[in-house]
C-alpha positions as CSV (number, residue, x, y, z in Angstrom):
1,X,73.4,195.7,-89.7
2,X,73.8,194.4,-86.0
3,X,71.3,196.2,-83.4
4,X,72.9,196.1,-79.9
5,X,72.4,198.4,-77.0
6,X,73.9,201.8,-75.4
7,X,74.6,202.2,-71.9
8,X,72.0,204.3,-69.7
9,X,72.7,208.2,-68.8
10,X,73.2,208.6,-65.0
11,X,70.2,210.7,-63.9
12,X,69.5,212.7,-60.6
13,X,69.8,210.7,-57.1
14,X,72.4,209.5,-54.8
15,X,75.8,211.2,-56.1
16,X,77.4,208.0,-57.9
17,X,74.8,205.8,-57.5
18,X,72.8,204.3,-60.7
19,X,70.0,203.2,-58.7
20,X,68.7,204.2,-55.7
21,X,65.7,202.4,-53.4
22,X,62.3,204.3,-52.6
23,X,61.9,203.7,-48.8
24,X,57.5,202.2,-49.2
25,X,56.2,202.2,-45.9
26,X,54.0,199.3,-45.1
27,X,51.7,201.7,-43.3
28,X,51.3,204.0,-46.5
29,X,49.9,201.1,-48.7
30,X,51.0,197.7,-50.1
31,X,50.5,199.4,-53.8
32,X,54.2,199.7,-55.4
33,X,54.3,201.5,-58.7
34,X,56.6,201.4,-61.6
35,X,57.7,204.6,-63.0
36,X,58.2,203.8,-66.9
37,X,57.6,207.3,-68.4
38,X,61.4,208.2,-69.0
39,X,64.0,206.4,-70.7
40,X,67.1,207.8,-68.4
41,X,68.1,206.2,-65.3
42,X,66.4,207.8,-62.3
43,X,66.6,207.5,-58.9
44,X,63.9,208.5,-56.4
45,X,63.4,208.1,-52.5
46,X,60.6,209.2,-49.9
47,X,61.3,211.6,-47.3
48,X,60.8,208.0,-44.6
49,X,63.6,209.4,-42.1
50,X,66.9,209.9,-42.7
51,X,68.5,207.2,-40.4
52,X,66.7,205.1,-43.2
53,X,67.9,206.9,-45.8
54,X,71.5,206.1,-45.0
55,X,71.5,203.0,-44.2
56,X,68.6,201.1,-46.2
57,X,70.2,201.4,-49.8
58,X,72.4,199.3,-52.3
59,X,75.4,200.4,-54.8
60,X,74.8,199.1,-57.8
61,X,78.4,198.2,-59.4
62,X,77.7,197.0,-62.3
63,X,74.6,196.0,-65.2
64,X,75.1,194.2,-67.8
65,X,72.5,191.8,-70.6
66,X,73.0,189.3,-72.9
67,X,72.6,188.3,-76.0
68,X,73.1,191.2,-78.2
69,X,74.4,189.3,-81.2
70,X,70.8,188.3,-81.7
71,X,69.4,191.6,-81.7
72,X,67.8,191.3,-78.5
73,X,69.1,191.1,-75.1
74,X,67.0,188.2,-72.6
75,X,69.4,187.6,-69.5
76,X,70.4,190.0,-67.2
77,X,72.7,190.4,-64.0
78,X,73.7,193.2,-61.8
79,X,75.9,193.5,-59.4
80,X,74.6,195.0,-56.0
81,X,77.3,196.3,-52.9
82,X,75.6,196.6,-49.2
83,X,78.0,199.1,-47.6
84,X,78.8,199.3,-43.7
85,X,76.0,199.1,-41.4
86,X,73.1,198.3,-43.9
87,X,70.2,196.1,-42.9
88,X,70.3,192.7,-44.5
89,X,67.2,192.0,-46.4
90,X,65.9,188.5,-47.1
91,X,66.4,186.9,-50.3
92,X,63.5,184.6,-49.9
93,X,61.3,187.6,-49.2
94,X,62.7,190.1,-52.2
95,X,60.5,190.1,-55.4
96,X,61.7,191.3,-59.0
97,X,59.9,192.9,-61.1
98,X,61.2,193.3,-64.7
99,X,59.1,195.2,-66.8
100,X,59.1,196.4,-70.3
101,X,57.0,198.6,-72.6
102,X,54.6,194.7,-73.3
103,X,54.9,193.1,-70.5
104,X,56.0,192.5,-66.6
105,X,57.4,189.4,-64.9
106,X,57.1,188.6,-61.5
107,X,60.4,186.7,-60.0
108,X,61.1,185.2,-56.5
109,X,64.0,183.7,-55.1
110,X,64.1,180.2,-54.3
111,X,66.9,178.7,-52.8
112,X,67.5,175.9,-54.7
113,X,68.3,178.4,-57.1
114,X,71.9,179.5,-55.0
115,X,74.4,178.6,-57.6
116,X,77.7,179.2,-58.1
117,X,77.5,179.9,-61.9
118,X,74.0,181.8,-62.1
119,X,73.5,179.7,-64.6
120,X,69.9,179.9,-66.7
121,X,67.3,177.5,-66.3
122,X,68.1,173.8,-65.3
123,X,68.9,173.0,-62.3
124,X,70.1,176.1,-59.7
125,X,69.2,178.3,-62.6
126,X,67.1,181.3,-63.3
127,X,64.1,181.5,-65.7
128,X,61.4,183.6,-66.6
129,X,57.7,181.9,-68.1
130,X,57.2,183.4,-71.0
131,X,55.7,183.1,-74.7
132,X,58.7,181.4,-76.6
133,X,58.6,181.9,-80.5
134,X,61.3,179.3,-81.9
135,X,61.1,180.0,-85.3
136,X,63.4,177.3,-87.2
137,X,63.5,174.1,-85.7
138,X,65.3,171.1,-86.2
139,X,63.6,167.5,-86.0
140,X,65.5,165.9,-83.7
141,X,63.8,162.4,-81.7
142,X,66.6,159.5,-83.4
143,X,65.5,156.7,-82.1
144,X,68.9,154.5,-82.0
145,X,67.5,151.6,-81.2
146,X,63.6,150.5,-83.1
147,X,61.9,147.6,-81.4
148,X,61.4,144.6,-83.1
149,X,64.8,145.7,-85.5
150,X,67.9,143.8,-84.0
151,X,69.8,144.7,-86.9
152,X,70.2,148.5,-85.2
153,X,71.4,147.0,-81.6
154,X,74.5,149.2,-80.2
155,X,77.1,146.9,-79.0
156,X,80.5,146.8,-78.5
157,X,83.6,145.7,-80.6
158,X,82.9,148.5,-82.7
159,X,79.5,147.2,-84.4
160,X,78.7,150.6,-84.8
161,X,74.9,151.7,-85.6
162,X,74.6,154.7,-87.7
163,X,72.1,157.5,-86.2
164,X,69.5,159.1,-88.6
165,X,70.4,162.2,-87.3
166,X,73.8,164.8,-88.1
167,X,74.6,165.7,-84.5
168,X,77.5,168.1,-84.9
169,X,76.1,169.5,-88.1
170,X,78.9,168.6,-90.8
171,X,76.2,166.8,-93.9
172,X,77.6,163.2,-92.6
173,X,75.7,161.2,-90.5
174,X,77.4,160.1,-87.2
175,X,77.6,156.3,-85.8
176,X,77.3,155.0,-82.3
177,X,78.2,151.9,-80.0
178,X,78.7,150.6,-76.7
179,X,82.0,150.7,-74.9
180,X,83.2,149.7,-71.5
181,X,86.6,149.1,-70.2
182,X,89.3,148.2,-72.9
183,X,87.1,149.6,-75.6
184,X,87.2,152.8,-73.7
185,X,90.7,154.1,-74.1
186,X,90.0,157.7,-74.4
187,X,87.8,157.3,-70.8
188,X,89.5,157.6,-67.1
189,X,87.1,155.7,-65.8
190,X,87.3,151.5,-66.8
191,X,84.9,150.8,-64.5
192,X,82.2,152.7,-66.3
193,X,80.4,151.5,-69.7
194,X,79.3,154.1,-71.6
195,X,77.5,155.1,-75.3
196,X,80.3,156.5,-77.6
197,X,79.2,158.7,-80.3
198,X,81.6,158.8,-83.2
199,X,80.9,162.2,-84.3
200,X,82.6,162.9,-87.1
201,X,83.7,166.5,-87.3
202,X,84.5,166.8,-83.5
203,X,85.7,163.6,-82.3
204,X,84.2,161.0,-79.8
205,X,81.4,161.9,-77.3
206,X,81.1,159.7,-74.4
207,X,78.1,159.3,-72.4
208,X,78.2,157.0,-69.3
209,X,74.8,154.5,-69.2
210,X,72.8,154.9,-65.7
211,X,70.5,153.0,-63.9
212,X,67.1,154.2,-63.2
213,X,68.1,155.3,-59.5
214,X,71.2,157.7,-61.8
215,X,73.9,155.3,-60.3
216,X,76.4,154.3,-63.4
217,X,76.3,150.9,-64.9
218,X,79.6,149.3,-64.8
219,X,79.2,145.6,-65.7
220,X,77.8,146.0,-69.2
221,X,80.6,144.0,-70.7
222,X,79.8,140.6,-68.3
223,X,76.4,141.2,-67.5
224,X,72.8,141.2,-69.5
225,X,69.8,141.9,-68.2
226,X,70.6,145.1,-66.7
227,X,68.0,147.9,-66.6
228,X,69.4,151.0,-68.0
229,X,67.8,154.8,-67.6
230,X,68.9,157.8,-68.6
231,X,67.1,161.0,-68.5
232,X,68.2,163.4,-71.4
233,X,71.9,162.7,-70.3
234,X,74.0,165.3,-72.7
235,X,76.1,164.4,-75.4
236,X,78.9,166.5,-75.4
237,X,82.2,167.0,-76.5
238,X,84.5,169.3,-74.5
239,X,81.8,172.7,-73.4
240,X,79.3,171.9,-76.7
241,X,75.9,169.6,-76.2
242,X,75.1,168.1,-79.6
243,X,71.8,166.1,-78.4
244,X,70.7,164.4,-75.0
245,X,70.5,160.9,-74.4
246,X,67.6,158.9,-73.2
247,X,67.3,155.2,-72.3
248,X,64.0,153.1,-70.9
249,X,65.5,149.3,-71.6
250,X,66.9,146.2,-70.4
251,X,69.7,144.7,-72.0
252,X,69.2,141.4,-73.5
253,X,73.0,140.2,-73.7
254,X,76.5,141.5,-72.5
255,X,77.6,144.6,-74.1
256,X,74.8,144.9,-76.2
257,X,72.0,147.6,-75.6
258,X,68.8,146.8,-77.8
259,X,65.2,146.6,-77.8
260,X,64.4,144.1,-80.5
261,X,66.0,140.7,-79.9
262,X,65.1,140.2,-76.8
263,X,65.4,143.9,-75.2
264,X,62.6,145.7,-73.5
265,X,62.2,149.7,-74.2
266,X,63.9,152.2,-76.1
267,X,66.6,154.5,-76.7
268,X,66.4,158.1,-77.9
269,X,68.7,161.1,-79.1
270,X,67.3,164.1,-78.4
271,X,68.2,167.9,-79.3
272,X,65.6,170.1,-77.6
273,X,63.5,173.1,-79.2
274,X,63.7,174.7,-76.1
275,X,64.8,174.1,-72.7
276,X,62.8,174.7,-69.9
277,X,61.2,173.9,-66.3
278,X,57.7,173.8,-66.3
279,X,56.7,171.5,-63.5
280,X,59.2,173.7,-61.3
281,X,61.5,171.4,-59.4
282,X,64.7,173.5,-60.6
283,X,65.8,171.1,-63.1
284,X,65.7,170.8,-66.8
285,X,62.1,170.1,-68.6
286,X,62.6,170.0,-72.8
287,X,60.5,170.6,-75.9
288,X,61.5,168.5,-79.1
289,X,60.0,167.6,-82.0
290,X,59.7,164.0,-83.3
291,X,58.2,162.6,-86.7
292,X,55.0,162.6,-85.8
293,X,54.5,165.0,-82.6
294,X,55.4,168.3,-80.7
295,X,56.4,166.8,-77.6
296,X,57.8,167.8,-73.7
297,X,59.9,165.4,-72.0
298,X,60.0,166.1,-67.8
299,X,63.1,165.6,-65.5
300,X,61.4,163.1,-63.9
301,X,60.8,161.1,-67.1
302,X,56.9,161.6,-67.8
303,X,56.1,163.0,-71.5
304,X,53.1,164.8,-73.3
305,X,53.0,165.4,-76.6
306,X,50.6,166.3,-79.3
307,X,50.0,165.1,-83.2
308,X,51.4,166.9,-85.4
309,X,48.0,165.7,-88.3
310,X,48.6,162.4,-87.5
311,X,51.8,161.8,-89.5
312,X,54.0,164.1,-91.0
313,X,56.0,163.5,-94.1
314,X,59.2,165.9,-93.3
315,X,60.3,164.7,-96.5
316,X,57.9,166.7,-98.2
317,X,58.0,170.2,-99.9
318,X,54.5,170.4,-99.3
319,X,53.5,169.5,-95.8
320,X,51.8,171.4,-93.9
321,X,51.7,171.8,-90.4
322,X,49.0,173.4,-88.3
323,X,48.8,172.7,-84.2
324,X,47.1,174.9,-82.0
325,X,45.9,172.8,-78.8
326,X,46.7,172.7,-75.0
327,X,49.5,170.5,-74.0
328,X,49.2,168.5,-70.6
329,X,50.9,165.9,-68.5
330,X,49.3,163.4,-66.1
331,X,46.4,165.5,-66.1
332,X,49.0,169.0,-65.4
333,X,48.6,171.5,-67.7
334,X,51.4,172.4,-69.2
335,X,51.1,175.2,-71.6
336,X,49.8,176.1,-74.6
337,X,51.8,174.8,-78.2
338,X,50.6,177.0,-81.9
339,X,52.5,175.8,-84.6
340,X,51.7,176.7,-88.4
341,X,54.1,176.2,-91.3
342,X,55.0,174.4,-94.4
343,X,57.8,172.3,-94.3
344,X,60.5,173.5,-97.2
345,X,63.1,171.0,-95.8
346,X,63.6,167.8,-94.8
347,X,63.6,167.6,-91.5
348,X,63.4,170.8,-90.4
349,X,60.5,173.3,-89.5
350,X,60.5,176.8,-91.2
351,X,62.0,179.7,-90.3
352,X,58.8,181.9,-91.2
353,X,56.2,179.7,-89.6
354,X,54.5,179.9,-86.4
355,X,56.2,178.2,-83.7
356,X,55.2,179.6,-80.2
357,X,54.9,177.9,-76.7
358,X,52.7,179.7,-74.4
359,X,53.5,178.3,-70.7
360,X,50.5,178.4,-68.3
361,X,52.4,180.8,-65.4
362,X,53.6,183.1,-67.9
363,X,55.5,185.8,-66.4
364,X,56.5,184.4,-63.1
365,X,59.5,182.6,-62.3
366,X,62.5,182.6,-60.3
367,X,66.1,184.6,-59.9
368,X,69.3,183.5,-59.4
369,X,72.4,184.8,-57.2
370,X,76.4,184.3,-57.2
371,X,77.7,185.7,-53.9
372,X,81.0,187.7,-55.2
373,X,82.1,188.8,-52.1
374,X,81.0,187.5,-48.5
375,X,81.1,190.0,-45.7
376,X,81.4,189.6,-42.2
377,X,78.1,189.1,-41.5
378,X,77.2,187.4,-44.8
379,X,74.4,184.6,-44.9
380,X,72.8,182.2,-47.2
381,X,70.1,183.4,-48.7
382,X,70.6,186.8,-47.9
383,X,72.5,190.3,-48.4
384,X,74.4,191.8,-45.7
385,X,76.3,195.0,-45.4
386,X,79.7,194.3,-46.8
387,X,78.3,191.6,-49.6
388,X,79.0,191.7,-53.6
389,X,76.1,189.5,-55.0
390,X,75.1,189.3,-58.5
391,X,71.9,188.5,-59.5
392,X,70.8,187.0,-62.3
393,X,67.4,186.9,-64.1
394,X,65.4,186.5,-67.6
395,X,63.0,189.5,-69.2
396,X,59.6,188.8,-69.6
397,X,60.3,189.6,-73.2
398,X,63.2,189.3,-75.9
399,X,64.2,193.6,-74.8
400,X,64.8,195.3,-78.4
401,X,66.4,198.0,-79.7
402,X,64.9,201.0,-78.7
403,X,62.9,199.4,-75.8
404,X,62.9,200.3,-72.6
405,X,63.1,198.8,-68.9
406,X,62.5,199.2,-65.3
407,X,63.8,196.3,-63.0
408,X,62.4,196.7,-59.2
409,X,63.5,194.8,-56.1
410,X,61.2,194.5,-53.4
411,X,61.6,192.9,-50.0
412,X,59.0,193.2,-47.5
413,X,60.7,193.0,-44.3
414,X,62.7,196.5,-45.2
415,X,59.8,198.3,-47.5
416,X,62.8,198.2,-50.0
417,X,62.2,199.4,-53.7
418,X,64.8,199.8,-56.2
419,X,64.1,201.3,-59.8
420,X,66.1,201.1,-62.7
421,X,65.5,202.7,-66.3
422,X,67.9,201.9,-69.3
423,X,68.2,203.6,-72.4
424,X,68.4,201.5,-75.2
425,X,69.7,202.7,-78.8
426,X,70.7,200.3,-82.2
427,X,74.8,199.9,-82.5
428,X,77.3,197.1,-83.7
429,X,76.0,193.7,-82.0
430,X,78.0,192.3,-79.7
431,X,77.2,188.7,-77.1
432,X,77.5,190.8,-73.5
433,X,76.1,194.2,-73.2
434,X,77.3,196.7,-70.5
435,X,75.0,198.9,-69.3
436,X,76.3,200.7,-66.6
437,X,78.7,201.7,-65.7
């Protein structure tokens, strides 16, 4: 049966309140310490004076975590209300710390990370380091087009190329060509030339070709030798990804993308392990696994990757697979990668092996925040008295059933400590969890 998660029991504090803030002088010691000894929701404040106590607190309106169906919750927002006459506090000076019963991340606030959809990871995301176990994973590097083989050029005029790979999933494997204006009827855009994947439970996927500078390529139909480069460019069909597309080449003839027959480079599908951002520049990082490698591709286009026992045959039953080695990048470390399983089949790595990415700033990272509602004296990058903002941020840990939590927000320009418990009990599983009120 589903685990999911029951709302936390008000405790004693501020009448309505299901936080409160501990007022930590500076003078009394930089220490700050997380009460995790009961599972109810607590609130506790100094005696600091009382002008202080009124006016250097928070209203927490709302809590809630995601995603239950999995039997875990990972991402969690809450909704904070400055009332009248509150201090602001400084965003870029405000730590959380999330802590569970294993482990305690350490987050900041960046402001790159200001977004309007508190959306996780990428860019103007929110993310956590943290020991990722994947589990099941998918081999997914299709190269579309294999130097020295002109017989697998994408071009145009519907010569379609079929893709090793079964994007959307349906047991039939899905075709792709080029297409710019005419050919384009489904597109807005005639000016732009594009890779259309014919996917064929879903419908078309267009993905516009860029230049290595991201500016689009529009004269792919009348021009050749045309450099072409993009970056893990998603493949999607209206809100679902099926794979990213990735391009180092330069055409050899009009309409015609290819590196054999006269081409430079190559030309990739991608569909990620795990998404993530691990030389932190607030945009999206990926782990994928090819044929013959674990690998990370970088938003800035530099890859790493490590043999998987030289080659391996994920064809066969009997393939083992055993990697437990450091994983850098231009001389960065990266992280650390243990894999160890036995392939069962094709193409894909077991469910009950060992598949674990250990990043080297484990349990730091960043927040996010969506301002809800802007008071009169709101600013960017901060919260005022009269501002609804939500912030958004990842656990150090997959939070199970049972487990419990303490989420604190420090800011050193007001000594401002907030401390949140949750109780956490098994239930039907559902995708969002509220947890207060």
């Amino acid at each position: 049966m589903g685990c999911s998660f029951k709302r936390g029991n008000v405790g004693l504090g501020l009448l309505i309140a299901l936080i409160a803030f501990m007022i930590v002088s500076a003078i009394a010691g930089g220490a700050i310490m997380l009460s995790t000894g009961t599972l109810r929701t607590a609130a506790f404040i100094n005696l600091k004076d009382s002008r202080d106590k009124m006016t250097n607190y928070a209203q927490v309106l709302l809590v809630e975590a995601e995603d239950g169906r999995e039997d875990t919750l990972n991402r969690f927002e809450i909704h904070v209300r400055m009332p009248p006459q509150s201090n602001t506090i400084n965003l870029n000076k405000t730590l959380i710390i999330f802590k569970n019963r294993n482990a305690s991340a350490f987050l900041t606030f960046n402001p790159a990370y200001e977004s309007a959809n508190c959306s996780v990871r990428g860019p103007n995301g929110y993310m956590t380091f943290r020991t990722e176990n994947y589990g099941s994973a998918i081999v997914w590097n299709d190269t579309i087009v294999k130097t020295g083989l002109p017989s697998t050029t994408i071009s145009a005029n519907f010569a379609t190329s079929d893709l090793t790979s079964d994007l959307d999933g349906d047991g039939t494997i899905d075709r792709v060509f080029v297409c710019c204006g005419a050919l384009c009827s489904d597109v807005d855009d005639s000016t732009q030339s594009f890779i259309r994947f014919n996917l064929s439970s879903v419908g078309s996927a267009y993905v516009p070709l860029l230049q290595p500078d991201g500016s689009p390529v529009t004269d792919l139909c009348s021009s050749a030798g045309l450099s072409i480069g993009n970056n893990m460019t998603p493949i999607r069909v209206g809100d679902t990804t099926y794979g990213y597309f990735s391009a180092t080449t330069t055409t050899a003839a009009i309409a015609t993308v290819d590196a054999g027959g006269g081409g430079t480079g190559l030309a990739y599908v991608y569909m990620p392990v795990s998404v993530l951002d691990l030389n932190r520049d607030g945009q999206n990082d990926y782990l994928y696994l090819n044929l013959t490698h674990v690998a990370v591709r970088l938003s800035d286009g530099r890859t790493g990757d490590i043999p998987l026992n030289g080659y391996a045959d994920w064809t066969d039953p009997t393939t083992a697979i055993n990697v437990d080695q450091d994983l850098s990048i231009g001389g960065e470390y990266m992280g650390h990668i243990t894999m160890a399983g036995v392939v069962a089949t094709n193409d894909v790595f077991p469910a009950n092996g060992i598949f674990r990415f250990t990043p080297t700033k484990e349990y730091r990272g960043w927040y996010a925040v969506e301002p809800l509602v802007e008071g009169a004296d709101y600013q960017t990058n901060h919260l005022s008295a009269g501002d609804v903002i939500k912030f958004c941020f990842e656990s150090p840990a997959p939070i199970e059933p049972s487990d419990s939590i303490n989420i604190g927000f420090v800011s050193s320009t007001q000594e401002y400590y907030v401390s949140l418990g949750i109780d956490v009990f098994p239930f039907e599983s559902m995708k969002r969890v509220g947890l207060y009120p």
